[in-house]
C-alpha positions as a LaTeX table, in Angstrom:
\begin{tabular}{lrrr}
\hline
Residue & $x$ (\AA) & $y$ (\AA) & $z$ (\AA) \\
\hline
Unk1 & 16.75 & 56.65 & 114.65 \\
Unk2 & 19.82 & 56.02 & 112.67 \\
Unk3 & 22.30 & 53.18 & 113.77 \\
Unk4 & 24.73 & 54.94 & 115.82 \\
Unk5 & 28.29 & 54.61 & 115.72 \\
Unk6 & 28.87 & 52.66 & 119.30 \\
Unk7 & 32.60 & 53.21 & 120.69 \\
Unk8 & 34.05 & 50.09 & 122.68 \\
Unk9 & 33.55 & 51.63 & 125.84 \\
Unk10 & 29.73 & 51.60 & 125.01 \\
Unk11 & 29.60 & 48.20 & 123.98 \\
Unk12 & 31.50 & 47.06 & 126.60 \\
Unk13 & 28.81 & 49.37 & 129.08 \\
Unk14 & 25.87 & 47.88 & 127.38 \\
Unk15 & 27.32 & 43.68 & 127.12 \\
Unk16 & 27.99 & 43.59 & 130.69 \\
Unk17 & 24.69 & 45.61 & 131.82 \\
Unk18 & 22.88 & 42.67 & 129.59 \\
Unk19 & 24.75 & 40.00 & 131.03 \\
Unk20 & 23.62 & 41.24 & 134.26 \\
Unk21 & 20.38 & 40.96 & 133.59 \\
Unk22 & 19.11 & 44.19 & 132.83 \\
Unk23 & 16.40 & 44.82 & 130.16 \\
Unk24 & 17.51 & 46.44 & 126.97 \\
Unk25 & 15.02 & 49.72 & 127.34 \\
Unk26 & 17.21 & 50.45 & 131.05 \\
Unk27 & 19.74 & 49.81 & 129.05 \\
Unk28 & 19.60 & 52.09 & 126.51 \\
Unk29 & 18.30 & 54.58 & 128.80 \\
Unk30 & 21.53 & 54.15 & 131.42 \\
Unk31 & 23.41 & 54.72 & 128.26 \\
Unk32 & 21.91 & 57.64 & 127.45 \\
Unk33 & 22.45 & 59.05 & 131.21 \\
Unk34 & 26.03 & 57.63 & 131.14 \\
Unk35 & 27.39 & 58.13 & 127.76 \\
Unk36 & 24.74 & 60.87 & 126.63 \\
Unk37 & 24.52 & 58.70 & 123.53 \\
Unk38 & 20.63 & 58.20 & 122.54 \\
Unk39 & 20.44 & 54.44 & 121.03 \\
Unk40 & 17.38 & 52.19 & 120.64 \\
Unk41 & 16.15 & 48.84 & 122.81 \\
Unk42 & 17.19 & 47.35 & 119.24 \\
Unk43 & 20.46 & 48.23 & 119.11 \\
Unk44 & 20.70 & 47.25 & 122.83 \\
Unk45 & 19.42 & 43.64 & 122.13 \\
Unk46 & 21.70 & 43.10 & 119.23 \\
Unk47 & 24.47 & 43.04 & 122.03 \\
Unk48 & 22.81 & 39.85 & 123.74 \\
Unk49 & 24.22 & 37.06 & 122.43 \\
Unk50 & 20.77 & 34.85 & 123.81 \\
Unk51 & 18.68 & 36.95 & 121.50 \\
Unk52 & 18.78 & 36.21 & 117.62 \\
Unk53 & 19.06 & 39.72 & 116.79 \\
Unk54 & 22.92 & 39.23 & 117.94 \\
Unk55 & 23.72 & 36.89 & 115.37 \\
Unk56 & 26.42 & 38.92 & 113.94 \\
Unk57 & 27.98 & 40.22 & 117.38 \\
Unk58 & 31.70 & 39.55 & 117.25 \\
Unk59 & 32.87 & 36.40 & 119.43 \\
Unk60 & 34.93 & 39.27 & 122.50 \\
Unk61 & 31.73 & 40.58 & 123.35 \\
Unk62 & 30.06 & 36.74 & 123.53 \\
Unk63 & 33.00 & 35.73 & 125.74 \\
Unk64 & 32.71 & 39.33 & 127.50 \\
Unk65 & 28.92 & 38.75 & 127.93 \\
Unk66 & 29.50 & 35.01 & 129.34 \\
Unk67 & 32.33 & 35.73 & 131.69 \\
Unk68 & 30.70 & 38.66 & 133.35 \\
Unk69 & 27.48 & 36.67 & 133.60 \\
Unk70 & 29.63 & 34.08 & 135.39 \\
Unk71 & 30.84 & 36.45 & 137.96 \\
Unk72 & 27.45 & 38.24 & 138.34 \\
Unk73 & 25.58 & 35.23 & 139.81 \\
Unk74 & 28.55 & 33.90 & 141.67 \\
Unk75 & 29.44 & 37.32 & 143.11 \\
Unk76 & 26.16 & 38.38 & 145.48 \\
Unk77 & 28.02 & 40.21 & 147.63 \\
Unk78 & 28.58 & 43.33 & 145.24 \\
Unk79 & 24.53 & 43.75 & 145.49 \\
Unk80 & 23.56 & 45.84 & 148.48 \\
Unk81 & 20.75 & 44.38 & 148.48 \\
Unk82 & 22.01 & 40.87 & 149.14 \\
Unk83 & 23.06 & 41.80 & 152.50 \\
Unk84 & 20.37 & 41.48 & 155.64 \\
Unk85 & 21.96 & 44.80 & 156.78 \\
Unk86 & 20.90 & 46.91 & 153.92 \\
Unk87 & 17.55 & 45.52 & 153.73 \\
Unk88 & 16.96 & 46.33 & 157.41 \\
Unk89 & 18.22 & 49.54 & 157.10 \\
Unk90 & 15.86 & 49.86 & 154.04 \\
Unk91 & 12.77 & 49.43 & 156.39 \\
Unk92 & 13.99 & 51.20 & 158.74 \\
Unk93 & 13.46 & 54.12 & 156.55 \\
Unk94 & 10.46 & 53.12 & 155.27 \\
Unk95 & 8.55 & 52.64 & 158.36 \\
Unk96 & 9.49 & 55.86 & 159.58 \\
Unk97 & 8.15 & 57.57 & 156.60 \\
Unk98 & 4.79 & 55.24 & 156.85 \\
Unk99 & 4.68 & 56.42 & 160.70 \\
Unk100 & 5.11 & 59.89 & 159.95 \\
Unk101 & 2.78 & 59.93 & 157.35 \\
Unk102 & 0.75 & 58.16 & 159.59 \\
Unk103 & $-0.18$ & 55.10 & 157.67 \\
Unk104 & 0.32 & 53.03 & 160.48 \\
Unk105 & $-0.92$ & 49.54 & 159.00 \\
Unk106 & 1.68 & 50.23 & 156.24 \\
Unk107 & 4.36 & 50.85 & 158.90 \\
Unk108 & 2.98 & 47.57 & 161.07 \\
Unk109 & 3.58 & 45.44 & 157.77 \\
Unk110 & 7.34 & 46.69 & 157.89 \\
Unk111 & 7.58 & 46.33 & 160.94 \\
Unk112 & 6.77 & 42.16 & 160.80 \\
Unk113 & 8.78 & 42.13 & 157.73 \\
Unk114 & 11.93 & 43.57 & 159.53 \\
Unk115 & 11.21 & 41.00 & 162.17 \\
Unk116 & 10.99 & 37.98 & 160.24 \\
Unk117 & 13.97 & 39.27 & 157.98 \\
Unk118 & 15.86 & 39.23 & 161.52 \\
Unk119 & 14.22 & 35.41 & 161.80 \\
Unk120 & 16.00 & 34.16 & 158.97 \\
Unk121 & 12.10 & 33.63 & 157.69 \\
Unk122 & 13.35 & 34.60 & 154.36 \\
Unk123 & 16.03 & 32.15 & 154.13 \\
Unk124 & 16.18 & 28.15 & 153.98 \\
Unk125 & 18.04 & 27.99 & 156.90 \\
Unk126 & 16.61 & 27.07 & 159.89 \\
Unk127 & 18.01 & 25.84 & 163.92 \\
Unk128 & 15.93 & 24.02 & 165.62 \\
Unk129 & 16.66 & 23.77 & 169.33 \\
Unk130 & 14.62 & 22.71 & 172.31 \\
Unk131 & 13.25 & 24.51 & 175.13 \\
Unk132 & 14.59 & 27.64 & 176.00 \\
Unk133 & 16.90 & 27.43 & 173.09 \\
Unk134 & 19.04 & 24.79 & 174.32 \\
Unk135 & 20.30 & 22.23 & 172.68 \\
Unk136 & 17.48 & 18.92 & 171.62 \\
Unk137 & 17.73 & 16.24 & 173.70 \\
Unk138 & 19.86 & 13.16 & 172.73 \\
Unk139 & 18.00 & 10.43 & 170.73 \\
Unk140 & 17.45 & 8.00 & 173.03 \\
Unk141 & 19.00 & 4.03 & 171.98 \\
Unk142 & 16.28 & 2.30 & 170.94 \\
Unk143 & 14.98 & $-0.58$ & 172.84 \\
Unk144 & 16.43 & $-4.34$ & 171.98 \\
Unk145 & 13.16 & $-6.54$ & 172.14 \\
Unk146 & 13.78 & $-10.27$ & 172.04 \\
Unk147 & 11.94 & $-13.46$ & 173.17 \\
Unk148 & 12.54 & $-14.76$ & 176.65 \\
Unk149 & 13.45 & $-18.26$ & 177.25 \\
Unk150 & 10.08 & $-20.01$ & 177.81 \\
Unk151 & 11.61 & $-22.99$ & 180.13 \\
Unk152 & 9.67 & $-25.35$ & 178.70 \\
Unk153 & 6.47 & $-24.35$ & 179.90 \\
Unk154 & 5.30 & $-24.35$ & 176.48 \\
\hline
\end{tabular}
């Protein structure tokens, strides 16, 4: 394949979709899809500036490729996925299909998996409360212990 021609537009496409963490070979192939431009996993990777093969790639698409990295892993909330809703809904789905297909211990795993995503088992935050899910008791004071007088009957 012959080193294509790559207009800023697909540069820009293919430094932020690296940034973001995805592989050159989806890469190339969401170019091809988006741009209908056919490039190679090659000429992908020479846009990563963490891969030597990008040793020549001009310092806007580093800075390009570093800011939207930034914003990628401080921005979650753009990924559906992120959100507890979406997942749920996502099993949902599935666990329909898996009942109507009639793979039922398929379906039972989503099932416990929809519960314990509804748990906050999948997270590192966790309430503890007492019984009935009120509130834990007080610490109590703890106790002073000192010696008694003896009155001299030492």
């Amino acid at each position: 394949m012959a080193k294509a021609k790559l207009s800023d537009d697909v540069k820009t496409y293919i430094v932020q979709a690296l940034a973001c963490f995805d592989s050159p070979s989806v890469v190339a192939k969401a170019v091809k899809a988006e741009f209908d431009q056919e490039i190679s996993r090659q000429l992908v990777e020479s846009h990563d500036p963490n891969k030597k093969a990008a040793s020549g790639l001009a310092p806007k698409w580093r800075i390009l490729f570093d800011e939207t990295r930034k914003t990628f892993l401080e921005d979650t909330a753009a990924i559906a996925i992120s959100h507890r809703a979406v997942r749920l809904r996502a099993l949902q789905r599935m666990a329909d299909k898996a009942e109507t297909m009639g793979n039922m211990s398929l379906a039972a795993q989503l099932h416990k998996q929809a519960a314990e995503e509804v748990g906050n088992a999948y997270t590192n935050r966790r309430e503890l409360t007492g019984k009935d899910g009120k509130d834990l008791p007080a610490p109590t004071a703890p106790v002073t212990i000192f010696q008694l007088p003896d009155n001299g009957r030492s």
